[in-house]
C-alpha positions in Angstrom: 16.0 15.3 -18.0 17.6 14.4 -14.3 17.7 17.2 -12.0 19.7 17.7 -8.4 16.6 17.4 -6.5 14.7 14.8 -8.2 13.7 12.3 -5.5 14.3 9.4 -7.9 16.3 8.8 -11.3 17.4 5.9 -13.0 19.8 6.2 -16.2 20.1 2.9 -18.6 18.2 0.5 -15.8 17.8 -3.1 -16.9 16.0 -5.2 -14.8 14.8 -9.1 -15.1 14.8 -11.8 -13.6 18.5 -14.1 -13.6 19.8 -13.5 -17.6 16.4 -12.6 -18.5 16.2 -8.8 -19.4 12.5 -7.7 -18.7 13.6 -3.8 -19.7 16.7 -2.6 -20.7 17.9 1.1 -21.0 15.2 3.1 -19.6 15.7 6.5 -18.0 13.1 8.4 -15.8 13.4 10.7 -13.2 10.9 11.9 -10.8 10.8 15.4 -8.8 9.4 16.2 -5.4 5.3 16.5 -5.7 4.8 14.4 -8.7 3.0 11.3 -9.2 4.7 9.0 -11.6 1.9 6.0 -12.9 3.6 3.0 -14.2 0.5 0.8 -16.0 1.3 -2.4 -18.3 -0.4 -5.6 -18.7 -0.1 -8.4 -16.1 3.2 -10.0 -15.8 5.1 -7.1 -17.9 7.5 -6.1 -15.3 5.6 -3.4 -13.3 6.6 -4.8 -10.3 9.6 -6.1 -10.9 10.6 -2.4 -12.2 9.6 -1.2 -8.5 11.2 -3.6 -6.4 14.4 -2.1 -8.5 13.4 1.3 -8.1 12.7 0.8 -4.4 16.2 -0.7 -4.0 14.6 -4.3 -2.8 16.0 -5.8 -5.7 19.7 -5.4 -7.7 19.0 -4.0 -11.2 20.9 -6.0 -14.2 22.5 -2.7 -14.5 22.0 1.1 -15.0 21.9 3.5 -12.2 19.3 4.2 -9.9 19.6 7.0 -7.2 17.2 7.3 -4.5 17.4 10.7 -2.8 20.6 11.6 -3.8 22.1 8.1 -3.4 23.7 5.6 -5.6 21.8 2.5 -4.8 24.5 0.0 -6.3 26.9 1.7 -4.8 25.3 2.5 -0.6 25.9 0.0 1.6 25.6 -0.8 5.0 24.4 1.9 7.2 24.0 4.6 4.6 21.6 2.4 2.3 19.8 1.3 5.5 19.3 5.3 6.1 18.1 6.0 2.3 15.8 3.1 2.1 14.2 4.1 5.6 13.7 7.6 4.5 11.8 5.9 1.7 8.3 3.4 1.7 7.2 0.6 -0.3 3.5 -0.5 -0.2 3.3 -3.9 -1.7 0.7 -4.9 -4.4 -2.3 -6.6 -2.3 -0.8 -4.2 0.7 0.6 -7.3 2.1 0.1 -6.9 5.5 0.6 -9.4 8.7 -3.1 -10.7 8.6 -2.4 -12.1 12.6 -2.2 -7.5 13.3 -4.8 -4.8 13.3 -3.8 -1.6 10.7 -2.2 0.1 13.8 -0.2 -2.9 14.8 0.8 -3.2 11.0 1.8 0.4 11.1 3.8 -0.1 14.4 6.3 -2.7 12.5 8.6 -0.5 11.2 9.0 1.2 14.6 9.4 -1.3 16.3 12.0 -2.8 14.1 13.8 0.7 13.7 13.1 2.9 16.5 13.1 2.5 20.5 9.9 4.0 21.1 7.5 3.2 24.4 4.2 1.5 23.6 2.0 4.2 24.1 3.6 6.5 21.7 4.6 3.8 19.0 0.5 3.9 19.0 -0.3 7.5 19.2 2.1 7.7 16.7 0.1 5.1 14.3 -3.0 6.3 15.2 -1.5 9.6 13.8 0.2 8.3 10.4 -3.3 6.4 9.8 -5.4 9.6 10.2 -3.3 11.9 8.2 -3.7 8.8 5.6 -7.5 10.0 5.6 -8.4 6.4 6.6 -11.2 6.9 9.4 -11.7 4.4 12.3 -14.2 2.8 10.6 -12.1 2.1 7.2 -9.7 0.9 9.4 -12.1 -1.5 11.6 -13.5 -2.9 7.9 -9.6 -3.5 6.9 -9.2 -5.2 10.0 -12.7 -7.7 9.7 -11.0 -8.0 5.9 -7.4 -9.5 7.3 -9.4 -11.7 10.2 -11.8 -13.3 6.9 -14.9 -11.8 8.3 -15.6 -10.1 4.9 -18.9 -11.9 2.9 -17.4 -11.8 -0.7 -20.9 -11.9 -3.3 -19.7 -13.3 -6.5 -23.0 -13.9 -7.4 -24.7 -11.9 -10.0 -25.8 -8.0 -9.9 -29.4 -9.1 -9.4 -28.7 -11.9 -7.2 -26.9 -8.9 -5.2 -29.5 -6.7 -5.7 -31.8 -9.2 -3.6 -29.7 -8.5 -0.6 -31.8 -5.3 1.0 -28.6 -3.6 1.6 -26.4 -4.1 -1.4 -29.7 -3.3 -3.3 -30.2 -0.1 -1.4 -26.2 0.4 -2.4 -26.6 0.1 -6.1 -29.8 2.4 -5.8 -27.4 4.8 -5.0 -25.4 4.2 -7.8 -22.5 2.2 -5.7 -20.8 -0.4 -6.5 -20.7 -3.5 -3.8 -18.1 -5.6 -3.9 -17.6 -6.7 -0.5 -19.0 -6.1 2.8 -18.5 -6.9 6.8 -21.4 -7.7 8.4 -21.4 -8.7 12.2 -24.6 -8.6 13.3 -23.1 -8.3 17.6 -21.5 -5.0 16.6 -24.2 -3.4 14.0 -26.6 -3.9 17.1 -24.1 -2.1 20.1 -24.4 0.9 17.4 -26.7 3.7 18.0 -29.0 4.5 15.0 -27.1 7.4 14.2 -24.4 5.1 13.6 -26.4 2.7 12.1 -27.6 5.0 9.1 -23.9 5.7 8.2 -23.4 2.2 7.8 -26.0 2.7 5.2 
């Protein structure tokens, strides 16, 4: 049931892709402060189903409103306004592997706002902190998008050789990846050290 303030709503969607209809007649709503999952098998439409619901994409038909909005029916500078107010993080989180997380962060500014330099950063240092991503998560990420991440495919006893993935998985951890740059480990104090491990 669709209420005034839901955030989202879509009555009768279809989406696919050209004549092919992926889903057809679905009706959802969702209100401020609720998580919505939407989980399927690979290649069942999930993301097609967003790109629709996030307005990146033309439904087959149905309604979607965003806010308030008629998606089909916004255009120009009122659907540029609904769709800022809203976010999309892509699957993979698609970012500009040539930018740190800041810099990444910065885009939409940049592209939206006249902002100085200076604040444009404060104000992505700000958004990545109340994310509850540290400076260190955010280094790793970084070392992740430059290829400086050592991916172990190898067995879990071949990884448990490794002293520190072994140390890892003695804690009960599971190690999938991990940066190691031997220049940086050693400028770290040994207070800084142990919280790597």
């Amino acid at each position: 049931m669709s209420d005034a303030s839901d955030i989202l709503t879509c009555t009768d969607l279809a989406i696919g892709h050209g004549k092919t209809v992926i889903m057809d007649r679905l009706n959802l709503s969702l209100a401020p402060g609720k998580i919505l999952a939407i989980v399927g098998p690979s290649g069942c439409g999930k993301s097609t189903l967003m790109r629709a619901l996030g307005g990146l994409d033309d439904p087959l038909g149905g309604k979607t409103t965003l806010m308030g909005v008629d998606l089909a029916e916004a255009e120009g500078r009122e659907r540029q306004d609904i769709l800022r107010q809203s976010g999309f993080l892509f699957q993979g989180a698609a970012l500009f592997s040539s930018l740190t997380v800041s810099e990444n962060v910065q885009v939409p500014m940049h592209e939206h706002l006249d902002l100085p330099p200076a604040l444009a950063e404060e104000l992505a240092l700000l958004k990545i902190r109340l994310a509850g991503l540290k400076a260190e998560v955010a280094a790793i990420t970084e070392a992740a998008m430059r290829g400086e991440i050592a991916d172990y495919k190898e067995s879990l006893r071949q990884r448990a050789r490794h002293p520190l993935l072994g140390r890892l998985a003695g804690q009960g951890m599971q190690v999938q990846r991990l940066a190691l740059d031997g220049v940086q480990v050693a400028r770290l104090g040994p207070c800084q050290r142990q919280q790597l491990i």
